[in-house]
C-alpha positions as CSV (number, residue, x, y, z in Angstrom):
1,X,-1.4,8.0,11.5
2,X,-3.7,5.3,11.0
3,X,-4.2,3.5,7.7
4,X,-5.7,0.7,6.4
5,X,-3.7,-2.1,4.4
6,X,-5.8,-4.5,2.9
7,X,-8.9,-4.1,5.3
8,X,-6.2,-4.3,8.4
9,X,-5.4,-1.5,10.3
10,X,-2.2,0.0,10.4
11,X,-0.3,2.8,12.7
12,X,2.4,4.1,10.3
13,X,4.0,7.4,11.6
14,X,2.9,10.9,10.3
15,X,4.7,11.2,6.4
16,X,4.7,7.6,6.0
17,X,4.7,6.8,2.5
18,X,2.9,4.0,0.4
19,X,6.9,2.6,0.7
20,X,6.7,2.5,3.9
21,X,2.8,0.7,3.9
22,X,4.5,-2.2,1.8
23,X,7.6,-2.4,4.1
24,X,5.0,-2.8,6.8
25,X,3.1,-5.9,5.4
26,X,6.3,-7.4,3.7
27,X,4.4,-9.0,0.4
28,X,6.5,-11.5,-1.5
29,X,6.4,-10.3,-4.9
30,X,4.7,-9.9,-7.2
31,X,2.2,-7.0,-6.2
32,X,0.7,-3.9,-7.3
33,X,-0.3,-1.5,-5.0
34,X,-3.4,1.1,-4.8
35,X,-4.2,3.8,-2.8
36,X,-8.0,4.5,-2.3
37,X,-8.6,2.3,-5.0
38,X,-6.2,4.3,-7.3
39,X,-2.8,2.5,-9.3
40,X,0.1,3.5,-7.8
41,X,3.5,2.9,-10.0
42,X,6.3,1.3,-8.4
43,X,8.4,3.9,-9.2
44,X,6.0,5.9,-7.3
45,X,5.7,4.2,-4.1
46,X,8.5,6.1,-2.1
47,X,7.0,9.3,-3.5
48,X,3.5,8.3,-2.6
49,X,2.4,10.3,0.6
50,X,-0.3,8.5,2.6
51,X,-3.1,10.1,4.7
52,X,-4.6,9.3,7.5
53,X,-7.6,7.2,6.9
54,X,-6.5,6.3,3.2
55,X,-6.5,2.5,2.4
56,X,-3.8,0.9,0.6
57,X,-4.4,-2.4,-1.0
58,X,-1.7,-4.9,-1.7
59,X,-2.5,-7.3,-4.7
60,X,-1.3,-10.4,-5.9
61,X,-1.9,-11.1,-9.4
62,X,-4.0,-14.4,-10.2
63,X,-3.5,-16.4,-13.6
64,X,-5.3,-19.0,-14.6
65,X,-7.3,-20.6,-17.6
């Protein structure tokens, strides 16, 4: 299936999961993670079914002052 992570497009196999999304674009943590532009929980991301078409984001958290 085809999927977009973070504007990039991705060929994951058919019941790839937002797990297997992350495992694709290796982040060095931290992250979050959404699916069309929804929160997804960590605890959630092997659960997570993807679709084909959806787009994941992967985001970094920025801190500043």
């Amino acid at each position: 299936m085809n999927i977009l992570i973070n504007d990039t497009p991705y060929e994951l196999p058919g019941g790839a999961t937002l797990a297997d999304a992350i495992a694709a674009l290796a982040p060095v943590p931290p992250y979050a993670a959404a699916v069309n532009r929804s929160f997804v929980p960590r605890s959630a991301y092997a659960a997570h079914a993807l679709q084909p078409g959806d787009l994941v984001e992967v985001i970094r958290p920025v801190t500043g002052g």
